[in-house]
C-alpha positions as protocol buffer text, in pm:
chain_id: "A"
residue {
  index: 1
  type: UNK
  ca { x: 1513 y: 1423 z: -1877 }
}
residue {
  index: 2
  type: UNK
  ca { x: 1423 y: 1621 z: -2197 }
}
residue {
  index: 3
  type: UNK
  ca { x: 1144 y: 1567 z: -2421 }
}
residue {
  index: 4
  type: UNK
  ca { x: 1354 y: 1392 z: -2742 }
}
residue {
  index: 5
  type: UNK
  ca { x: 1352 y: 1697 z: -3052 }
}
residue {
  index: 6
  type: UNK
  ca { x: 1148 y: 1654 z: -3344 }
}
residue {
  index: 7
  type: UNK
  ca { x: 1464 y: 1603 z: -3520 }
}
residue {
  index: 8
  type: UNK
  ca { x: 1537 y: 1300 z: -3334 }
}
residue {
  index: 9
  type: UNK
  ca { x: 1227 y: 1187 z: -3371 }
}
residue {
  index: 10
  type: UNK
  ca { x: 1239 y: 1218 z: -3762 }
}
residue {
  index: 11
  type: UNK
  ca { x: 1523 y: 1075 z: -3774 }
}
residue {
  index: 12
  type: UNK
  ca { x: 1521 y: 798 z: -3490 }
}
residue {
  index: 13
  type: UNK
  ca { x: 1516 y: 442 z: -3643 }
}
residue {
  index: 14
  type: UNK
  ca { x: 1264 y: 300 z: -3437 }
}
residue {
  index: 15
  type: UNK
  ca { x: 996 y: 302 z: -3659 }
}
residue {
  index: 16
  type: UNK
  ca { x: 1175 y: 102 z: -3889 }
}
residue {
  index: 17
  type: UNK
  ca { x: 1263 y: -191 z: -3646 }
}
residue {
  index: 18
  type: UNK
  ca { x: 876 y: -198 z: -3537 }
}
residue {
  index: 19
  type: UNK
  ca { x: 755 y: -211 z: -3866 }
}
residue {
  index: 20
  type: UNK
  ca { x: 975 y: -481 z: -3972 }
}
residue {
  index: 21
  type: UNK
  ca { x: 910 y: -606 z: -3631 }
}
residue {
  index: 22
  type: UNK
  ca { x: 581 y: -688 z: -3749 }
}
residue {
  index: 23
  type: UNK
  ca { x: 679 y: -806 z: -4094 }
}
residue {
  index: 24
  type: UNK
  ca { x: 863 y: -1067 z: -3904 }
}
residue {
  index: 25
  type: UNK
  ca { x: 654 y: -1194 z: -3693 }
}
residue {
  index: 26
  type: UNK
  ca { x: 406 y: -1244 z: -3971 }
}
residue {
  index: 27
  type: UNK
  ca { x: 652 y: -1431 z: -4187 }
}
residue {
  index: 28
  type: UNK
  ca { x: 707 y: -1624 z: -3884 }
}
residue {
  index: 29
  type: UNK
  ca { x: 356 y: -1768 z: -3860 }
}
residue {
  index: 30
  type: UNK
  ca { x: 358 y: -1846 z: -4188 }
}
residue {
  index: 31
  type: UNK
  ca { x: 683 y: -2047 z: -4129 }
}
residue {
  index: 32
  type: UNK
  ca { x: 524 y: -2208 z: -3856 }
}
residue {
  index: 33
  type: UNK
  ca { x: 161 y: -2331 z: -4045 }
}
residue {
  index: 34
  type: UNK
  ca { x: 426 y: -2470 z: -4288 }
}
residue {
  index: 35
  type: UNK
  ca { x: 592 y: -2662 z: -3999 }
}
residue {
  index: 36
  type: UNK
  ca { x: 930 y: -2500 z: -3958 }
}
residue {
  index: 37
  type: UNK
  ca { x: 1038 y: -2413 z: -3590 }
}
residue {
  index: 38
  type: UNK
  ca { x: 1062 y: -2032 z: -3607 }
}
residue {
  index: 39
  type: UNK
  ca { x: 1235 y: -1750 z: -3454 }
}
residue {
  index: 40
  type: UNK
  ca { x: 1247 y: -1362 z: -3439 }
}
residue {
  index: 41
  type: UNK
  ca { x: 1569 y: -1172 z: -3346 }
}
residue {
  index: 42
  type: UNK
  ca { x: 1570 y: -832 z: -3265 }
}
residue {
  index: 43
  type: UNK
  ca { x: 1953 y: -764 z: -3369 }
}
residue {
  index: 44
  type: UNK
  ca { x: 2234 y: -992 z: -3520 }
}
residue {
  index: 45
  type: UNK
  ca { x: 2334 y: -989 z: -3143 }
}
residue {
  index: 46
  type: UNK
  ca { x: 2020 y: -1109 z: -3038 }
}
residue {
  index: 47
  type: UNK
  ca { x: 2040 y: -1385 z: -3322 }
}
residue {
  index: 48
  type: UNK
  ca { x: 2384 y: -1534 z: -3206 }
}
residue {
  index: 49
  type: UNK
  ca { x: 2254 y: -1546 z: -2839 }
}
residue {
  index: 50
  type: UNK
  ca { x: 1984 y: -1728 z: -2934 }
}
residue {
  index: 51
  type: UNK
  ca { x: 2142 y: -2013 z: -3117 }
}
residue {
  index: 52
  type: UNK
  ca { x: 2442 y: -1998 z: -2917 }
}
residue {
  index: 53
  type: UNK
  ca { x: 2249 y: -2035 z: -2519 }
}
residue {
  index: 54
  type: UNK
  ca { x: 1890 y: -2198 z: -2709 }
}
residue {
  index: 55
  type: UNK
  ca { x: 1889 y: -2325 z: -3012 }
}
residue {
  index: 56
  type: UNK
  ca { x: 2259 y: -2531 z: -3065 }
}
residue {
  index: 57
  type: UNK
  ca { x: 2161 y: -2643 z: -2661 }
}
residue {
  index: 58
  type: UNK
  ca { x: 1790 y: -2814 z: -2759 }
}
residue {
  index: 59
  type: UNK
  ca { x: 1989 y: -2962 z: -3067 }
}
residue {
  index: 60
  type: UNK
  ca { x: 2211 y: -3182 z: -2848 }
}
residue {
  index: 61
  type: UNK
  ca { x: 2431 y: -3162 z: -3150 }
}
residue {
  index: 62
  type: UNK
  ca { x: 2802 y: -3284 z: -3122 }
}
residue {
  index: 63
  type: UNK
  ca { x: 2895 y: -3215 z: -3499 }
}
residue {
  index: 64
  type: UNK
  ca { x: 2821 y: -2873 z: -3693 }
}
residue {
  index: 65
  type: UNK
  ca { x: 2919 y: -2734 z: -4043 }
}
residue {
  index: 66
  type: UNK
  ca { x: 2799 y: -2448 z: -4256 }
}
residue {
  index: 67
  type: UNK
  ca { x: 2891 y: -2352 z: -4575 }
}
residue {
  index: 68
  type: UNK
  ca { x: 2964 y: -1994 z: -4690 }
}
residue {
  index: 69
  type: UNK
  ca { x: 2713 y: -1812 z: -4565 }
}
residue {
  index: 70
  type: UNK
  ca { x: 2794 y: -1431 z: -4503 }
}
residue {
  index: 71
  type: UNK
  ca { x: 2533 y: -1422 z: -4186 }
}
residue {
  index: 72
  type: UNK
  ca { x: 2725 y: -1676 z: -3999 }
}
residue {
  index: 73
  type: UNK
  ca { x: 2991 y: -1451 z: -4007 }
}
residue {
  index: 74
  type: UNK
  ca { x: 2875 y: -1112 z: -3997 }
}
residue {
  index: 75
  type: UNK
  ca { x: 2687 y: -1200 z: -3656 }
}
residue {
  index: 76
  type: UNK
  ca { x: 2966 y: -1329 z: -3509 }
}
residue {
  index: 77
  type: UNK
  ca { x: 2821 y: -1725 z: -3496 }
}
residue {
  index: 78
  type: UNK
  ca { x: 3089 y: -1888 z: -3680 }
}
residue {
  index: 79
  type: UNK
  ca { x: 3361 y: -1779 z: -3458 }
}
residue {
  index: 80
  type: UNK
  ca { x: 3180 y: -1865 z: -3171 }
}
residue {
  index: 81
  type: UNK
  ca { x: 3136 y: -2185 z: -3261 }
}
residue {
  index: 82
  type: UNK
  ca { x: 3475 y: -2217 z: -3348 }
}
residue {
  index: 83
  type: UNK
  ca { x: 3565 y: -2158 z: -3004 }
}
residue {
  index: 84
  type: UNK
  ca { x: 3339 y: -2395 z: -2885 }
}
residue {
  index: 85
  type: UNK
  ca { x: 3571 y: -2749 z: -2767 }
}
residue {
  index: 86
  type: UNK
  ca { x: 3306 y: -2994 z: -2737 }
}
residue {
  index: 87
  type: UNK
  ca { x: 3217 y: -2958 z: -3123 }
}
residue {
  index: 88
  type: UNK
  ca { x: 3332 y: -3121 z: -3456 }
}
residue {
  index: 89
  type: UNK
  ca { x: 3316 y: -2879 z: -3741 }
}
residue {
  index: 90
  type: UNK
  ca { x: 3328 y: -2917 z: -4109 }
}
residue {
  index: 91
  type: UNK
  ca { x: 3430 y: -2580 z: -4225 }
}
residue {
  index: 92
  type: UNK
  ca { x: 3446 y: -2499 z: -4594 }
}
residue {
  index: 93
  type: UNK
  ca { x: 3596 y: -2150 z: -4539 }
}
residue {
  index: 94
  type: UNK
  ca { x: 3924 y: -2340 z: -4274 }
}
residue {
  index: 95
  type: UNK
  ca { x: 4260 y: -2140 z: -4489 }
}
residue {
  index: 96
  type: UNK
  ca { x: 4447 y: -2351 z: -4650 }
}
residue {
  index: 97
  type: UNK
  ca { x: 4198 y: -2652 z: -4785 }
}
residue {
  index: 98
  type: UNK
  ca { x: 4265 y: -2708 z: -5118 }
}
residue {
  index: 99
  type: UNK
  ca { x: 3980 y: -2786 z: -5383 }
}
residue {
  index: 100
  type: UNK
  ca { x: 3950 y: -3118 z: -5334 }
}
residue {
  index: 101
  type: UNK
  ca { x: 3944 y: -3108 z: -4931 }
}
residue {
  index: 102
  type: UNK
  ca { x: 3700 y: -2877 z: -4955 }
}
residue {
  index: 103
  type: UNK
  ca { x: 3480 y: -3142 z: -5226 }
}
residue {
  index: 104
  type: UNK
  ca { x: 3542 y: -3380 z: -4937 }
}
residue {
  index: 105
  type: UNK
  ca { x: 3414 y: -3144 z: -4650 }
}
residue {
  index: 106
  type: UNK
  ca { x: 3103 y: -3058 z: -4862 }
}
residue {
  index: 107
  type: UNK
  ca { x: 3033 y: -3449 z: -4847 }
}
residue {
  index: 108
  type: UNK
  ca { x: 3068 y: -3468 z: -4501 }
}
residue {
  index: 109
  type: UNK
  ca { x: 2861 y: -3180 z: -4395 }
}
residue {
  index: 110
  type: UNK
  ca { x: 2555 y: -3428 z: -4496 }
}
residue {
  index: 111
  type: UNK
  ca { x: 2626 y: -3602 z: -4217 }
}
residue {
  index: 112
  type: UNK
  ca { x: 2635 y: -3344 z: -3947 }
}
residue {
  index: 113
  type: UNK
  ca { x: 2406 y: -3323 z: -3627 }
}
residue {
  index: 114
  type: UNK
  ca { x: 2367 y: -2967 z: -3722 }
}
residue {
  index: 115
  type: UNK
  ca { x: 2421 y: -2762 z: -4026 }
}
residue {
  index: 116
  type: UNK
  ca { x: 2368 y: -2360 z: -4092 }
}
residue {
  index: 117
  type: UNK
  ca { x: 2297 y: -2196 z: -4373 }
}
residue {
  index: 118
  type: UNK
  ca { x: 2172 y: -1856 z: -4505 }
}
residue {
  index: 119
  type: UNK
  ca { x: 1928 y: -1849 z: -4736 }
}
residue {
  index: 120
  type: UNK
  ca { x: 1858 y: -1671 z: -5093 }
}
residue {
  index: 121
  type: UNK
  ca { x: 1508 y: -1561 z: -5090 }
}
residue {
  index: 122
  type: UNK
  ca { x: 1199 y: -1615 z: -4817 }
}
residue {
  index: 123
  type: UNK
  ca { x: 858 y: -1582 z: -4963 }
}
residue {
  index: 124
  type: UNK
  ca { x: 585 y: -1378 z: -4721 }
}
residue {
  index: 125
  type: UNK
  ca { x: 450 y: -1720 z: -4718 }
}
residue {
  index: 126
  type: UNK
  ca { x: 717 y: -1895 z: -4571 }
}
residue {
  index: 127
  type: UNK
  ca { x: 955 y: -2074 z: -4838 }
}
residue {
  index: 128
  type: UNK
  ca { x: 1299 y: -2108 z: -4887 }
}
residue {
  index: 129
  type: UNK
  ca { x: 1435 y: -2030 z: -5203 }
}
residue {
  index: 130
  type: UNK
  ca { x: 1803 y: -2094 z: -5276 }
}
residue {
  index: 131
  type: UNK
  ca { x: 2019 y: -2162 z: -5580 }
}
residue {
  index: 132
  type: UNK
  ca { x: 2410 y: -2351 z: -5537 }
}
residue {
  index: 133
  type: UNK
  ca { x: 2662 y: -2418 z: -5781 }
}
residue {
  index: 134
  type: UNK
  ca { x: 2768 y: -2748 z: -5672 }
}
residue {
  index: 135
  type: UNK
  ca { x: 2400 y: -2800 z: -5492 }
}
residue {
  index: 136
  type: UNK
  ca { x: 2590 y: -2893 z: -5129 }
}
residue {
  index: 137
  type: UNK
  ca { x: 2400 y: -2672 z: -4962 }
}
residue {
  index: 138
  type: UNK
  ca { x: 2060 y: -2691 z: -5118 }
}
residue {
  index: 139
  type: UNK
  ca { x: 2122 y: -3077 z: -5029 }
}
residue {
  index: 140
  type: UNK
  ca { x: 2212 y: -3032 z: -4680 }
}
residue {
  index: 141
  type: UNK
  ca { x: 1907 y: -2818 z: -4643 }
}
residue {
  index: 142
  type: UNK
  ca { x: 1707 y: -3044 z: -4800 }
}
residue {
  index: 143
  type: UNK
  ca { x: 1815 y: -3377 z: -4638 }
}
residue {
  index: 144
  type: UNK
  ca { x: 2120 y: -3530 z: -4459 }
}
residue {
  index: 145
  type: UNK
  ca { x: 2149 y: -3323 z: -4124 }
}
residue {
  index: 146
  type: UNK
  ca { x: 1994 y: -3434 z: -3846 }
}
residue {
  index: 147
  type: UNK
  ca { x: 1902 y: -3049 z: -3789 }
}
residue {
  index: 148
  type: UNK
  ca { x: 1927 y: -2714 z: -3984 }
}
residue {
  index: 149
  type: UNK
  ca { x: 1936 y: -2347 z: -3868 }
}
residue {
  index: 150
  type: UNK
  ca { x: 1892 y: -2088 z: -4167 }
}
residue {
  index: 151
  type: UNK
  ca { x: 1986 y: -1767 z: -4093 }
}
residue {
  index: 152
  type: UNK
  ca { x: 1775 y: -1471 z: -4236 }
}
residue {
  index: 153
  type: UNK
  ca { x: 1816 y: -1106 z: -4287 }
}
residue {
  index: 154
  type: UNK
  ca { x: 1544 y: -916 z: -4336 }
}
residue {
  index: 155
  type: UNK
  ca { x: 1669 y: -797 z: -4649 }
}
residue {
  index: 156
  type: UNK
  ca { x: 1587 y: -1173 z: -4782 }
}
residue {
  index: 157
  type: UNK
  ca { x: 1217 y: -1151 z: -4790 }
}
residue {
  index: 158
  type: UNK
  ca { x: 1033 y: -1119 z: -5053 }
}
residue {
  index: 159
  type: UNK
  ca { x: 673 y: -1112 z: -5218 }
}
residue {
  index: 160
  type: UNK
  ca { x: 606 y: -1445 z: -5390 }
}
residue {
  index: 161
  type: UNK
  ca { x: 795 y: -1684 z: -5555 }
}
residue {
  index: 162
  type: UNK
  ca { x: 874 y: -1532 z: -5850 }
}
residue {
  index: 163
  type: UNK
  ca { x: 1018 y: -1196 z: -5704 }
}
residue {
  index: 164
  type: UNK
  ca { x: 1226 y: -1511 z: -5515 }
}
residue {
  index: 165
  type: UNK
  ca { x: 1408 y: -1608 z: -5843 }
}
residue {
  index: 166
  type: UNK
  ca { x: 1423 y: -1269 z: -5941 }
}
residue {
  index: 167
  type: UNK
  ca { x: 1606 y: -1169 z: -5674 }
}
residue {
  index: 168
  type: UNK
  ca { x: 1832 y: -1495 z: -5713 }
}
residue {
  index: 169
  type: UNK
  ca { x: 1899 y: -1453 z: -6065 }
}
residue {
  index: 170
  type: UNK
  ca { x: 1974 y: -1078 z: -6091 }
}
residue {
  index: 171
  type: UNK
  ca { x: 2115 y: -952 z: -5750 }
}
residue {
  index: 172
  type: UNK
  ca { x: 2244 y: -1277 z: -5546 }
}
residue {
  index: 173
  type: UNK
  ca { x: 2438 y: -1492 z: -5853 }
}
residue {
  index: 174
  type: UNK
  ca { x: 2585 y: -1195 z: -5968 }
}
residue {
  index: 175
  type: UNK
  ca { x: 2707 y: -995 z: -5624 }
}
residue {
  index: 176
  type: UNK
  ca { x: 2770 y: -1370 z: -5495 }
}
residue {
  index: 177
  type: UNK
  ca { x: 3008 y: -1411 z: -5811 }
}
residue {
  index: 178
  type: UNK
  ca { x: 3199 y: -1121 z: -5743 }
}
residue {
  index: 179
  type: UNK
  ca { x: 3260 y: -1228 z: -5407 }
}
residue {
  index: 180
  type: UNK
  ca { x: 3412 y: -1556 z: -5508 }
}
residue {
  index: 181
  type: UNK
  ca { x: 3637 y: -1346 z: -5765 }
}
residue {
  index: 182
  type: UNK
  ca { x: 3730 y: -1123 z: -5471 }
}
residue {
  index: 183
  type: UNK
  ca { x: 3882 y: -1410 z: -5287 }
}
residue {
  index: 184
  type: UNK
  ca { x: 4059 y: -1559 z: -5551 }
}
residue {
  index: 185
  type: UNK
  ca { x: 3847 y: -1886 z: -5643 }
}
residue {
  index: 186
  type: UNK
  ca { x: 3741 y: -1729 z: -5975 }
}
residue {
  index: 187
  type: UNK
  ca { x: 4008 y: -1536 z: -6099 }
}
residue {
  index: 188
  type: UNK
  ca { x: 4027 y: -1688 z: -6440 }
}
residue {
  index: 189
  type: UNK
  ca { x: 3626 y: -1747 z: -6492 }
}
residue {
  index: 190
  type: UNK
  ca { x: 3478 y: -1556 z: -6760 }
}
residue {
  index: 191
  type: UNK
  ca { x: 3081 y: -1556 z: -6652 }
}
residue {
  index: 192
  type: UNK
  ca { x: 2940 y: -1270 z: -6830 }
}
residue {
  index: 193
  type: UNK
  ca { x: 2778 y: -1135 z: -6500 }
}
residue {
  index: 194
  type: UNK
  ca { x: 3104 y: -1070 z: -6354 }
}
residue {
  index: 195
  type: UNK
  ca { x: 3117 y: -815 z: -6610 }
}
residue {
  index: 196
  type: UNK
  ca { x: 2769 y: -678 z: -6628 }
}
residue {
  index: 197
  type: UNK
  ca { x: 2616 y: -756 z: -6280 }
}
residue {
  index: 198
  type: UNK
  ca { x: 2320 y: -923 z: -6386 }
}
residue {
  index: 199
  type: UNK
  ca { x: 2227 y: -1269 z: -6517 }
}
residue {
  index: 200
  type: UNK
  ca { x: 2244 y: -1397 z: -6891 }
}
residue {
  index: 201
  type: UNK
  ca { x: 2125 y: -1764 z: -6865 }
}
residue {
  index: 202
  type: UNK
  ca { x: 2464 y: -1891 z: -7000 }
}
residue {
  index: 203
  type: UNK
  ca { x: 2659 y: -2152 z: -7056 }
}
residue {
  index: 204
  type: UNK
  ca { x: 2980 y: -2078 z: -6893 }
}
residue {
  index: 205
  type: UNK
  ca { x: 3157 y: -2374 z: -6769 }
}
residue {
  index: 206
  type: UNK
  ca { x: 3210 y: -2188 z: -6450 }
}
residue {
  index: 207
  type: UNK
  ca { x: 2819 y: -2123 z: -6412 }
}
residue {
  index: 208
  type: UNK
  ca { x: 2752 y: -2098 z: -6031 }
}
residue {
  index: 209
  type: UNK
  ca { x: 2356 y: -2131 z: -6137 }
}
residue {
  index: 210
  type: UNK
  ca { x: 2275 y: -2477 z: -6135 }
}
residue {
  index: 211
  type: UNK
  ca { x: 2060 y: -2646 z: -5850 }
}
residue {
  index: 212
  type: UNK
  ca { x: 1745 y: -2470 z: -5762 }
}
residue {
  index: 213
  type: UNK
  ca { x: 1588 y: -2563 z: -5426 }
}
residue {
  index: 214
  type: UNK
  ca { x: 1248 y: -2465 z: -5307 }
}
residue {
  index: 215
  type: UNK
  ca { x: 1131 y: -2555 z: -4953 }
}
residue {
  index: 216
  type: UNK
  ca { x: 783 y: -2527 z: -4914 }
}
residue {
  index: 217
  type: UNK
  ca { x: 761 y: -2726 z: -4550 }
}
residue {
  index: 218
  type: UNK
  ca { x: 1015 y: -2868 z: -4301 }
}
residue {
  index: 219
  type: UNK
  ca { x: 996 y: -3252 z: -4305 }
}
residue {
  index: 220
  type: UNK
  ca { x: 989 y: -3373 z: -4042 }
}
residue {
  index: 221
  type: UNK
  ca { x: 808 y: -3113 z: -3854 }
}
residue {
  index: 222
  type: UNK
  ca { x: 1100 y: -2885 z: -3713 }
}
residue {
  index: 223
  type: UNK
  ca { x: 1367 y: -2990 z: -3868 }
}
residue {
  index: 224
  type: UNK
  ca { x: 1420 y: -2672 z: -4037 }
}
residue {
  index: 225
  type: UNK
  ca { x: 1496 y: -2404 z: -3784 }
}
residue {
  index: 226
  type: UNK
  ca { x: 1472 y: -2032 z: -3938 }
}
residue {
  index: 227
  type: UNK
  ca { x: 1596 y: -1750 z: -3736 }
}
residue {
  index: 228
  type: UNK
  ca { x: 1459 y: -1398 z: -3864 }
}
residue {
  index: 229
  type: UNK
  ca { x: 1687 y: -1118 z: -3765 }
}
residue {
  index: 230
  type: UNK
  ca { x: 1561 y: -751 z: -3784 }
}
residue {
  index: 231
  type: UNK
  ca { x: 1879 y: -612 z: -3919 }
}
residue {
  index: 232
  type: UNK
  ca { x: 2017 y: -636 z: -4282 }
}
residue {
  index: 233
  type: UNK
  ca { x: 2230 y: -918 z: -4331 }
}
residue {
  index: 234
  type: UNK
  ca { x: 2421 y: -1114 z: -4659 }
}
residue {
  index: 235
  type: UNK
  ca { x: 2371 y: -1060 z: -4975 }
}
């Protein structure tokens, strides 16, 4: 076999994966001093795998929901679980639910056995940082579900806490807003960041910045199940 070219080498993404390899696994620890259950995934394929044959499995859940989170779709996990017979599943994104069945399915993904999410923002020392509209999925993080999986890009971490709102306020809320315009939810909503991509602190009626949720520590220990995935993934 040939001796790879130095312009493969140059231009081979290995490096990358190992050093975020080792990004992750750091973040990891700290996850795990702050007494989440943590994971590393080497690919988004590696991350569906994992919750799909491990994670889901060890839950013994019987009821699952998730909210809009890109992740779960991008790797592939929400339609595998909607394949899955021996599950009930509050989905928010099911076609055809109208406003208030999807106010109702919010409600009842606080029940759940198991609930996914993606996250905003992870800290290097292992927090969660999200911000909701409605605050159904900061709550089901927070309490309700017997069990919660968040599913992270690596795209998601970030220095401290305040680069964490930084990055909420003035990439996520706006790219996030333009995604719910996109679909049709927003068509008539006049938030100023639709227009200028980046936040004002304002007063719209239609604000989509409302409940802020930091998670310093899973309570109780494990609860909080946080997959890392060495690929970039959501917004």
């Amino acid at each position: 076999m040939a001796e790879p070219s130095f312009r493969e080498i140059f231009t081979s993404r290995e490096p990358i994966q190992q050093y975020w390899q080792i990004q992750l696994e750091r973040v990891k620890n700290k996850f795990e001093k702050n007494n989440f259950e943590a994971f590393v995934a080497d690919s988004a394929s590696d991350a569906k795998r994992l919750v799909m044959e491990d994670i889901l499995p060890g839950t013994g859940a019987k009821s699952v929901a998730w909210g809009g989170a890109m992740t779960m779709e991008e790797i592939g996990l929400a339609e595998a679980l909607r394949q899955k017979t021996d599950l009930t599943i509050f989905d928010l994104l099911a076609p055809g639910a109208s406003p208030d069945e999807r106010m109702k399915l919010m409600k009842q993904t606080l029940t759940v056995d198991l609930y996914f999410s993606g996250t905003n923002a992870v800290t290097e020392a292992g927090q969660l940082v999200n911000l909701d509209m409605f605050g159904n999925r900061v709550s089901a993080i927070t309490f309700g579900p017997t069990n919660v999986v968040i599913l992270v890009g690596r795209n998601k971490i970030v220095s401290d806490l305040e680069a964490a709102m930084d990055r909420v306020k003035n990439y996520v809320a706006p790219a996030h807003i333009r995604r719910i315009v996109a679909i049709g939810l927003g068509a008539e909503w006049e938030n100023p960041c639709i227009k200028t991509a980046s936040c004002h602190n304002c007063k719209s009626p239609t604000r989509i910045c409302n409940a802020w949720s930091i998670i310093e520590k899973s309570f109780p220990v494990g609860r909080i199940k946080v997959v890392l995935i060495n690929e970039d993934l959501g917004v």
